[in-house]
VOGU-3710 file (C-alpha; in Angstrom, 3 decimals, decimal comma):
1> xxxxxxxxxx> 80,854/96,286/121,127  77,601/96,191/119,222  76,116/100,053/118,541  73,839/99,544/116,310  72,606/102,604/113,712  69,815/103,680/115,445  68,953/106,095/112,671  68,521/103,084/110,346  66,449/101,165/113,105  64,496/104,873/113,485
11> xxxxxxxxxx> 63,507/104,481/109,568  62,432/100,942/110,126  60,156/101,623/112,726  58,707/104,320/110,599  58,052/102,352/107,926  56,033/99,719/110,118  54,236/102,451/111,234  52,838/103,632/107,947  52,256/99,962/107,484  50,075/99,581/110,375
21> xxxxxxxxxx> 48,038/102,644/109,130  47,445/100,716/105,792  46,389/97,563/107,229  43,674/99,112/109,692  42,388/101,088/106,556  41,840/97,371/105,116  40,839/95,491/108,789  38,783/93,211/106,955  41,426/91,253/105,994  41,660/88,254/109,059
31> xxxxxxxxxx> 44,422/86,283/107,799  47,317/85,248/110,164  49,970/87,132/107,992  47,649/90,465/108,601  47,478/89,795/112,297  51,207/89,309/112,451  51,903/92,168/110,178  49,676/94,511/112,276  50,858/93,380/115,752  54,753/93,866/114,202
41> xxxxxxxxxx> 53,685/97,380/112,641  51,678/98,066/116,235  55,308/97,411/118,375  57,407/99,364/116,037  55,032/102,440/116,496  55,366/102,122/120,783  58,958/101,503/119,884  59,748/104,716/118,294  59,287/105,863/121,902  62,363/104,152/122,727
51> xxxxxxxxxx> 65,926/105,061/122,020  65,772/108,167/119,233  68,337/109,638/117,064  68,283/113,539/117,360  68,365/115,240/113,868  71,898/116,045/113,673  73,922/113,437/112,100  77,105/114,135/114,199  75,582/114,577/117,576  75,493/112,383/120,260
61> xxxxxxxxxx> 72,536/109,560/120,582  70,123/111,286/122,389  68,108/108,714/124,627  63,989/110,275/125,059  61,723/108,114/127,839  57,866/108,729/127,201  57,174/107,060/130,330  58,290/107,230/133,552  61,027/104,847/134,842  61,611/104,070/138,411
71> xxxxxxxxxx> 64,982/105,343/139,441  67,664/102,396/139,927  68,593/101,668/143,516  71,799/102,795/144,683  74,138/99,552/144,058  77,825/98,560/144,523  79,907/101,020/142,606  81,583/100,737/139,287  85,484/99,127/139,626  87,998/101,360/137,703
81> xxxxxxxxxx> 91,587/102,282/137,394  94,019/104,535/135,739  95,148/103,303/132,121  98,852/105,338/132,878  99,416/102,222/135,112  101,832/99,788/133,447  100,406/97,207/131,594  101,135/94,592/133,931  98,883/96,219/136,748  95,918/96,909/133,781
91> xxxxxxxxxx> 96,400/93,382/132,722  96,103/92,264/136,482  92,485/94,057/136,725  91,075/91,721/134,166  89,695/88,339/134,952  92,680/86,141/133,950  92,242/83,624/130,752  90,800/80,074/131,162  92,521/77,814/129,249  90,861/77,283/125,644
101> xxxxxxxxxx> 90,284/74,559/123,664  90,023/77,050/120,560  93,276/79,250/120,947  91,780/82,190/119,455  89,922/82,528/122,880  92,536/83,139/124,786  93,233/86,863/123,570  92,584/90,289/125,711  90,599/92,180/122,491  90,405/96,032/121,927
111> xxxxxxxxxx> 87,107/96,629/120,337  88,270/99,268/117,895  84,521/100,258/116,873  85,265/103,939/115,699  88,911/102,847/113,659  91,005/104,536/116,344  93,374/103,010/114,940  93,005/103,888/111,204  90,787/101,304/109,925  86,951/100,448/109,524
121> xxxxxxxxxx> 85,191/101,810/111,984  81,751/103,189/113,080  80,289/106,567/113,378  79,225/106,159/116,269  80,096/103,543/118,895  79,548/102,190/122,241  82,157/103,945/125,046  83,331/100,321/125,174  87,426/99,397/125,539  88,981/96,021/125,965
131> xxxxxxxxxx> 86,869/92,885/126,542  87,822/89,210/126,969  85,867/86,414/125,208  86,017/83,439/127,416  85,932/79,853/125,568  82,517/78,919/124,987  81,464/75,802/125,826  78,693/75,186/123,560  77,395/76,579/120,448  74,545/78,842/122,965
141> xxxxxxxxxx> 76,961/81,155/125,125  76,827/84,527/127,408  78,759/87,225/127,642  77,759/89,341/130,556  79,411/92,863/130,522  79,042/93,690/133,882  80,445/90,978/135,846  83,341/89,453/136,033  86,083/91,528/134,424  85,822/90,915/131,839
151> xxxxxxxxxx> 83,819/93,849/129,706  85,450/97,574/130,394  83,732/100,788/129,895  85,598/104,623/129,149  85,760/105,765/132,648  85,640/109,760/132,297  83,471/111,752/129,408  85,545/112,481/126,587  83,363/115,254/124,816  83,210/115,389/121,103
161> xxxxxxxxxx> 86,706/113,426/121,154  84,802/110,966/119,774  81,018/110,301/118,935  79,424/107,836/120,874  75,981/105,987/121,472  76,492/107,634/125,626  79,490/108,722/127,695  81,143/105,804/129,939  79,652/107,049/132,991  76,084/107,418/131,853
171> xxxxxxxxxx> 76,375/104,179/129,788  77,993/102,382/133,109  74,571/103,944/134,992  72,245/102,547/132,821  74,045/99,256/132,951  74,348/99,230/136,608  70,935/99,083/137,254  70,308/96,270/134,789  69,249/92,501/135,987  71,857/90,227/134,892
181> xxxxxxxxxx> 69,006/89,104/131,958  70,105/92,519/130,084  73,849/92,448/130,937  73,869/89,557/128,819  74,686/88,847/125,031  73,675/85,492/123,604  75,991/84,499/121,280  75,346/81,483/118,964  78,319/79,897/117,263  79,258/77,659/114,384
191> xxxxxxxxxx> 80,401/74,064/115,121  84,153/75,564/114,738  83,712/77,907/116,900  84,876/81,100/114,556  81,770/82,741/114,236  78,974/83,623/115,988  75,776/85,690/115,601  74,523/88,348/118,686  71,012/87,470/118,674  69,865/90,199/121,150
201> xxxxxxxxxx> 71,980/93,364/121,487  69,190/95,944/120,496  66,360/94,314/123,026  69,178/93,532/125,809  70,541/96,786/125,765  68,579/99,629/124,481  64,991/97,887/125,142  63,738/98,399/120,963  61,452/95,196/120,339  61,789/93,334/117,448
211> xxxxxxxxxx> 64,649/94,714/115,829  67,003/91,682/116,722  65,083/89,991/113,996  65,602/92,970/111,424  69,722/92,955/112,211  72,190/89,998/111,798  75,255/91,418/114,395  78,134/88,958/113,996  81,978/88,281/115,228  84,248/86,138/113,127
221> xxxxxxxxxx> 87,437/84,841/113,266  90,217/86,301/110,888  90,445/83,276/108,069  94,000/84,450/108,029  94,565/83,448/111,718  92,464/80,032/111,548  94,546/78,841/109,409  98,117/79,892/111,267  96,204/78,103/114,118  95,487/74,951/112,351
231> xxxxxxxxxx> 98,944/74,684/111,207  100,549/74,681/114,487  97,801/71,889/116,192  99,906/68,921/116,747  102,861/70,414/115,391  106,335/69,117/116,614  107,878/72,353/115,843  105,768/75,531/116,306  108,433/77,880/115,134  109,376/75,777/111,950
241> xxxxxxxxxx> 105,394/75,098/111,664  104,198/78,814/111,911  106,777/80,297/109,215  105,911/77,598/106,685  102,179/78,527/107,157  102,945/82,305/107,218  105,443/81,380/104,127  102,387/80,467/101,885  99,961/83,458/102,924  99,582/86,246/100,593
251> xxxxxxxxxx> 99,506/88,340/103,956  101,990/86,308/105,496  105,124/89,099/105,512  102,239/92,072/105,781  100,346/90,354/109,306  103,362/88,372/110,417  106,513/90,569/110,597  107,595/88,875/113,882  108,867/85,776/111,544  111,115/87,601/109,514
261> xxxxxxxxxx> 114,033/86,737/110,199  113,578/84,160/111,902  114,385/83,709/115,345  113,759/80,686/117,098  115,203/81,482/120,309  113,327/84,555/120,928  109,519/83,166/119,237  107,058/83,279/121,738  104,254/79,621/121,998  101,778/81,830/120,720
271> xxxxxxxxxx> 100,594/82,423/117,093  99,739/86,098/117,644  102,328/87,228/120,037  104,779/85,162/117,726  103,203/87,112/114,698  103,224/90,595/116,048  100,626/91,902/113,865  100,036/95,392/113,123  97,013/97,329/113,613  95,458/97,147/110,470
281> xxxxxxxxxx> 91,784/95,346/109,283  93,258/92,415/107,340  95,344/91,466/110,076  92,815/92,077/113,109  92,433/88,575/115,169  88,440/89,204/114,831  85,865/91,107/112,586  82,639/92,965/113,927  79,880/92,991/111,230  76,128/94,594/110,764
291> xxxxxxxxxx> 74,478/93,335/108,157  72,551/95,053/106,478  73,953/98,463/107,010  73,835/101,665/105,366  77,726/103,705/105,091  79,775/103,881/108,496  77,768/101,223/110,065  79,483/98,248/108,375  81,509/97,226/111,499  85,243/97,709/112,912
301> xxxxxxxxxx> 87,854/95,407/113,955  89,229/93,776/116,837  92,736/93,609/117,533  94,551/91,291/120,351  96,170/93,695/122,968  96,814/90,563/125,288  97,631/86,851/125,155  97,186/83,685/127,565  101,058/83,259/128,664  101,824/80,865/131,903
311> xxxxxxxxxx> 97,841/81,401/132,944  98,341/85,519/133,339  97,872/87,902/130,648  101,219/89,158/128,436  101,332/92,133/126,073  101,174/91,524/122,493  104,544/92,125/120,906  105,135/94,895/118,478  108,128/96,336/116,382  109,708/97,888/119,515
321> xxxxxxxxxx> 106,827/98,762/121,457  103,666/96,256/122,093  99,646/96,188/120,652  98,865/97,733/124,618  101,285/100,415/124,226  99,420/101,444/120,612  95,970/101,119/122,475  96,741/103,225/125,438  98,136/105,864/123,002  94,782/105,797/121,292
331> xxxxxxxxxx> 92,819/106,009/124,063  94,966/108,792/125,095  94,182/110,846/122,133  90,231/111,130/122,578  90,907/112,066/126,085  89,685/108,008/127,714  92,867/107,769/130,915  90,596/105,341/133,156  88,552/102,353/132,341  85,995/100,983/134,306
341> xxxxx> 83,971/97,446/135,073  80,323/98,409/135,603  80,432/96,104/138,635  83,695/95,424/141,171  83,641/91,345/140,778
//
């Protein structure tokens, strides 16, 4: 969910480098910004023997170790199945949805990070798939992507289908062998809840120092879709409530087809399902940004695949088909059939 550009983060460490050989030229200097400086310039030099980004631009990342790691211990095996199952049984492998106080919690998500389906995207990405953000219960939370259903990986290599950081099954090994201190991402959220900040993807996952400090990695909440959401709280008629709401959005016709006509009868209790948004970045239920970063490393979108319906998860309506159906048929078409969990429970 979070490749970062590693070329960018290559640069940086670069530059601290050439910093640190400046500052020992001048090692008279004791003040406590020099010793900070140097020991920050010192790290990013032992750093750059970390993850590093090959010289061709559209290759894959190519991971270099300048010391030797001790091999991980065989463990339980990765938990995958077939996406050509119907929905219902791909649905059924994920761990179901609590119920939320926030309602935009209670979504199945399809990180889109390379704009598979034809918007923002990455040039590279993680070989990451659907994920479910469970309701936070505090402004600190963790996601841990390798337990509990709830973070799936691209089960078989796909080639140059698409580029990514590592294929599934080599991204799934390193992960495996993790302690559960680097499966997880700390997330810190607003007071509302619609935004949060990943304060340690880089260090977590690819084991670069520092660079969490250099990189603000956030996920926030459509504006678009907080506000459908606030105007159905409380409301005696959710049907009559939503279309008013949708009836004063600019996007309302463009993100909300689902309400034209209306059609009481047939509306689902659910803003998104009721919706039936199309794929498309200004009507994605979240938004994935880097900041800074340089040209196709801005961010991507995240679109709902699957709601909270009766305590199981439902497919997200579409115009004749539904938001899994469009998914699958993505996946399809870089060559992903199976998805996995890095660990069975």
């Amino acid at each position: 969910m979070f490749a970062a550009d590693f070329a960018s983060l290559q640069s940086l460490a670069k530059a601290l480098c050439f910093v640190s050989s400046v500052l020992h030229k001048h090692a008279g200097l004791s003040s406590p910004l020099h010793h900070h400086l140097v020991l920050l310039a010192i790290v990013a030099c032992l750093a750059q023997g970390a993850p590093q980004v090959d010289g061709n631009e559209t290759s894959h990342l190519a991971i270099k170790v300048t010391h030797k790691r001790r091999l991980p211990s065989a463990g339980p095996q990765p938990r995958c199945f077939d996406l050509v199952s119907d929905e219902h049984a791909v649905f059924g492998q994920f761990h179901q949805p609590a119920q939320a106080g926030k309602p935009w919690f209670q979504y199945l998500l399809w990180l889109d990070q390379v704009g598979l389906a034809g918007g923002i995207g990455m040039r590279r990405a993680d070989p990451e798939a659907l994920a479910y953000l469970a309701p936070p219960t505090g402004t600190s939370a963790i996601v841990n992507r390798c337990t509990q259903r709830q973070w799936s990986i691209f089960g078989n290599p796909i080639g140059t289908a698409m580029h990514v950081t590592m294929e599934g099954p080599s991204f799934m090994a390193r992960m495996a062998s993790f302690s559960d201190s680097r499966c997880n991402l700390e997330f810190t959220w607003n007071r509302e809840r619609t935004e949060a900040l990943i304060t340690n993807y880089v260090w977590a996952t690819w084991r670069v120092p520092l660079f969490d400090r250099f990189l603000r990695i956030t996920i926030t909440l459509n504006p678009f879709f907080k506000r459908l959401f606030d105007s159905v709280e409380g409301a005696h008629n959710f049907s009559t409530a939503l279309q008013t709401a949708v009836s004063n959005e600019a996007l309302g016709r463009r993100c909300c087809p689902g309400l034209f006509p209306l059609r009481e009868a047939a509306i689902p209790m659910d803003v998104v399902a009721a919706c039936r948004p199309p794929m498309v970045d200004e009507c994605a239920l979240w938004l994935r940004r880097n900041h800074p970063a340089r040209s196709g490393y801005e961010g991507y979108s995240v679109y709902p695949v699957g709601y909270r319906s009766s305590g199981v998860w439902a497919a997200v309506p579409q115009n004749g088909t539904t938001a899994f159906a469009a998914f699958r048929h993505a996946m399809a078409k870089v060559g992903v059939n199976q998805l996995c969990f890095v660990r069975p429970t």
